[in-house]
N, C-alpha and C positions, 0 to 999 in steps of 0.2 A: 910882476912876473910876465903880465902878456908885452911888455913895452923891452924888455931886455930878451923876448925870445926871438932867435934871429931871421925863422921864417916868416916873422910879421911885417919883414920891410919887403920882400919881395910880393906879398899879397895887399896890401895898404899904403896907398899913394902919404897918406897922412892920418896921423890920429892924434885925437883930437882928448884930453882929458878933463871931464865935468867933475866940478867938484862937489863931495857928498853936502849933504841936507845940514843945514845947522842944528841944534839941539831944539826940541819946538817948544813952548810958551807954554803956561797955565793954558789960559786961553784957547790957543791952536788946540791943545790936546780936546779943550772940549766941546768945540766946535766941530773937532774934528767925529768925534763920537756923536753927537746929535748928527749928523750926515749918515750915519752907520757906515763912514768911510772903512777899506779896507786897512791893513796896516802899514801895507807899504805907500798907500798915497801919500801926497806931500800940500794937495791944492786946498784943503783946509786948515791943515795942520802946518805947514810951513809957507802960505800964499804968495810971499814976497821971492821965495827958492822957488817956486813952480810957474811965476810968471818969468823969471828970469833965466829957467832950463827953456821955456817956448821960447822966449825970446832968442836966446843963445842958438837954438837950435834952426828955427828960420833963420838966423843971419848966416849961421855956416850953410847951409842949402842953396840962398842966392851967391854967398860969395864963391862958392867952388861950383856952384852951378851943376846941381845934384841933378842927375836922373833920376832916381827911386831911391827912397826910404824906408829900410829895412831894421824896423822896430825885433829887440831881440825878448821875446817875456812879455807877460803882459805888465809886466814891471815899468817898462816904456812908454805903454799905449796914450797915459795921459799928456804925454810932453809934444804927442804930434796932434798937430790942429785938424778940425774934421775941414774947414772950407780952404785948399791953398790947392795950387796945379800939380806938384810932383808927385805923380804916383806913390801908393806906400805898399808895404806888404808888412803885417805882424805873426812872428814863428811863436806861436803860443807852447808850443810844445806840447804841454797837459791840460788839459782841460781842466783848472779850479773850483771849476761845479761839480764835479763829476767827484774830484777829491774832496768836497766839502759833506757831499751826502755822504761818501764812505766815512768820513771821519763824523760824521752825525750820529749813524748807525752805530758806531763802534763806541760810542763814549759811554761812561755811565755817570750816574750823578747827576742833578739837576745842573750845576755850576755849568759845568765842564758844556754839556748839551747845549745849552744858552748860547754862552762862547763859540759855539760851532754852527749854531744857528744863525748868531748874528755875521758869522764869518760868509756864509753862505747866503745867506739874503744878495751881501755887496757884491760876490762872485759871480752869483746871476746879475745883477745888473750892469756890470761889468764886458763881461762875456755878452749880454743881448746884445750891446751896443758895436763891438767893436766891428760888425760888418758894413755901420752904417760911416766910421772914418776910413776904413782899409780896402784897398780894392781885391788884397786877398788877405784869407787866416789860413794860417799852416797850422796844422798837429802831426804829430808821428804817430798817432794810430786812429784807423779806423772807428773806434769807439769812441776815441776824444771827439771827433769828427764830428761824431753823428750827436752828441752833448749840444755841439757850437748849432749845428744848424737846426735842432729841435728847439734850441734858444733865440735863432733868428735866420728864420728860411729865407731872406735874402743874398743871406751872408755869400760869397764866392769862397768855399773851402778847397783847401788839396791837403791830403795825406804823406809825409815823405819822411819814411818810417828813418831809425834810426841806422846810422851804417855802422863798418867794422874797418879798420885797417887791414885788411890780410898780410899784409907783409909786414906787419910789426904782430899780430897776433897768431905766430906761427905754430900747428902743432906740434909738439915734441916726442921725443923715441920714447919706446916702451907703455905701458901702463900705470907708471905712476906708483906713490906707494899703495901698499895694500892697505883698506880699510880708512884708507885719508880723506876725509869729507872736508869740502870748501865752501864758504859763502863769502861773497865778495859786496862790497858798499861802501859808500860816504854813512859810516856809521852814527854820524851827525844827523843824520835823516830818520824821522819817525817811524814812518815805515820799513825800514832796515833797521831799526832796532828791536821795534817787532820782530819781526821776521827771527834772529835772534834769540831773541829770550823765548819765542813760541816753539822752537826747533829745540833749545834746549834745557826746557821745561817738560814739556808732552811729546817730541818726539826720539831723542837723543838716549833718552833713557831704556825705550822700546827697542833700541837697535842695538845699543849693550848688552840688554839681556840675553841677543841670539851672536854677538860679535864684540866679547868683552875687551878688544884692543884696540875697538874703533878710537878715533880722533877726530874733534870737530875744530875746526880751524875758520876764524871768525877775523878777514882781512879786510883791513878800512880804518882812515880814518874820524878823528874825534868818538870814538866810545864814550857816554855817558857814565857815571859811574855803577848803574847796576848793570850793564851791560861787562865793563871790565871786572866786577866780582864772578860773573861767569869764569872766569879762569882758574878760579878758585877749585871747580866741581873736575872731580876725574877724566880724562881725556879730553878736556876742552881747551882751548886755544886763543886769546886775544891779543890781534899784534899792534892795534893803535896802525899808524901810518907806517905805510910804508912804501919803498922808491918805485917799485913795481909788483905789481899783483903777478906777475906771468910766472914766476919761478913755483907760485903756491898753486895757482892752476895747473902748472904743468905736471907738479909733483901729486897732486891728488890720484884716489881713484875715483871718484865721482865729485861733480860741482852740486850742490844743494839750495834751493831758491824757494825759501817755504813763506813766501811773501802774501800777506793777507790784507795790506793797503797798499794805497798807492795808484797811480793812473800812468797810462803812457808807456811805450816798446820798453821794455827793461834791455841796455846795454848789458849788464853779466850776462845774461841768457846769451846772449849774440858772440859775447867775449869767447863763454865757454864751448858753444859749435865751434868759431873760430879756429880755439884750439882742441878738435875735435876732442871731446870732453861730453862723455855721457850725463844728464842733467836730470834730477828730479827734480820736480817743482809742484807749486798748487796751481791748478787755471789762470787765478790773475795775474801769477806770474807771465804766462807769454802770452798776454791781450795784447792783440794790434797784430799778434806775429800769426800767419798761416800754419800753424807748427801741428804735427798730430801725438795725439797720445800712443807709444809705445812703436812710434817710425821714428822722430827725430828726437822724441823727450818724452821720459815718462810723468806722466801726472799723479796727483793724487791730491784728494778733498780732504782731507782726515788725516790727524795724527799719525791712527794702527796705520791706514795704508800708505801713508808717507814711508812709514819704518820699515813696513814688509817691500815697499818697493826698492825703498835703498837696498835692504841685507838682499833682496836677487840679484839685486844685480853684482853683487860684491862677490855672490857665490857663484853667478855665473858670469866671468869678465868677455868672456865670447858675444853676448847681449851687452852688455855695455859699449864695446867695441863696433856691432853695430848700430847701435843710437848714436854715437859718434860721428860715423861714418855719415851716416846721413843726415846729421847736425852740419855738417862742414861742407858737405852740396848744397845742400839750402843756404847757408849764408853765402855763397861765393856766388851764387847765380840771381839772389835777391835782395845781398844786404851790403855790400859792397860799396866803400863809398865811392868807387867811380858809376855805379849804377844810380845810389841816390842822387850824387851831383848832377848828371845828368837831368834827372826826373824835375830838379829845383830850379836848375836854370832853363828849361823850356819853361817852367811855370814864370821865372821873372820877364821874359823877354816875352811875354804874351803878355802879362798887365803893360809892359811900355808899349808894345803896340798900340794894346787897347786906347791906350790912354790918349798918344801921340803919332803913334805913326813910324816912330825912329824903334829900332832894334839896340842889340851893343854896336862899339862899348860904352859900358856906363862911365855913370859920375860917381 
């Protein structure tokens, strides 16, 4: 998909494609487990693939004669070497730790706890270290941040929250339908599926009881299957994939983010200001974002006042309208992606100083 999209030739001189991990061995697999390797590493579990992505990866570096190394995930971080001259930077995006304790908290079961445990153990040792190969860590929020650098106060962090296209997430006329609730995900995601079955379990129900015509409209792809049996229940909605979310945002009257894991800026939140789109959500839904309760987004901790807060504003569309309004200043003046871009390339052109002396353009 990214190799046939056609603004990729205009931003990338050349790209380069690695090929996935082979199937790994008895062996690997249990070597890789006495390491309490994470799951995505590959240096126990596949050793001959993980010397051979380092290796692959320093030859293309002196042959093209890279300026900087921009590791994407910490999915990446193992394949660049801590001792060689080109500067690097790793966009971690989320903080792993941070997601491991939420999913700690959240499990029940001895099994399941363990699993989360041991997931957690690798994530902090992970995360301690990668200050000590990167000459920066990026996260897109504030809280990730502060995870990385309470895991390793050397580390050189920057924040560079998440942006919004304005010109493709544009508002639309009118109010939307009446009583249309929206939640928007990669329904493939844990936490969006949560979100989910929690909205419409313990909250979905409290809002029919005062607004029997509401509709809950659950857009995103991969739905698991108890997720698509939601559609099953009175006014509920699962559409599986779809080409664009903006026709269901636009047609809503309120966007819904009843999200209870998870780390890092949530793009719907930013989507739905975007398209000035009045939002309830719970707290952890807009961590990272400066957002306040009941100026740009109403919040709520609890089910009942999730529900009471939707059915207000449904009764009152004049307060929805202004949550809106000042949803869509806030994004335009802080989330913007010619704002972030900005913010990211003085951060790269300051490690290449750092490092050498030369500014752009890069390698």
């Amino acid at each position: 998909m990214f190799l046939n999209d056609p603004t990729a030739a205009r931003v990338f001189a050349r790209v380069e494609v690695l090929p996935d991990p082979p199937r790994p061995t008895w062996w690997g697999q249990q070597w890789h487990r006495m390491n309490l390797a994470a799951f995505f590493e590959t240096r126990y579990r596949q050793p001959s693939y993980y010397r051979m992505m380092r290796e692959k990866i320093d030859a293309l570096c002196i042959e093209a004669k890279v300026d900087l190394i921009y590791a994407d995930l910490i999915f990446m971080t193992e394949y660049v070497g801590e001792h060689r001259a080109i500067p690097a930077i790793v966009d971690l995006t989320d903080s792993i730790t941070l997601m491991g304790l939420r999913v700690l908290r959240s499990e029940h079961g001895l099994s399941k706890k363990l699993s989360a445990w041991a997931h957690l153990v690798r994530a902090r040792q992970l995360e301690r270290t990668v200050g000590n190969v990167f000459d920066l860590v990026v996260t897109n929020s504030v809280v990730d941040e502060g995870v990385i650098k309470g895991l390793s106060g050397s580390s050189n962090t920057l924040t560079v929250t998440n942006g919004v296209d304005m010109d493709y997430f544009l508002p639309g006329i009118g109010q939307g339908e009446t009583d249309k609730l929206v939640f928007t995900g990669v329904m493939g995601y844990p936490p969006n599926q949560d979100a989910a079955l929690y909205f419409s379990d313990e909250i979905f129900p409290l809002i029919r009881a005062k607004r029997p015509h509401a509709q809950f409209w659950i857009v995103g792809n991969g739905p698991p299957e108890n997720v698509r049996r939601l559609a099953q229940r009175p006014g509920i909605h699962v559409t599986g994939e779809v080409e664009d979310v903006r026709p269901f945002v636009r047609s809503s009257a309120l966007v819904v983010c009843p999200l209870r894991l998870g780390t890092g800026v949530k793009n719907k939140i930013l989507i739905a200001m975007a398209m000035k789109k009045a939002t309830v959500a719970t707290p952890l839904s807009i961590e990272g974002l400066d957002l306040v309760d009941n100026r740009e987004v109403a919040l709520a901790d609890s089910a009942q006042v999730f529900a009471d807060k939707v059915v207000h504003l449904l009764e009152n569309p004049t307060e929805a309208q202004r949550l809106g309004a000042n949803g869509l200043a806030r994004v335009r003046e802080h989330h913007s992606w010619a704002v972030m871009a900005r913010s990211l390339e003085m951060a790269i052109d300051s490690v290449i100083v750092s490092r050498n002396g030369r500014s752009h353009p890069l390698n």
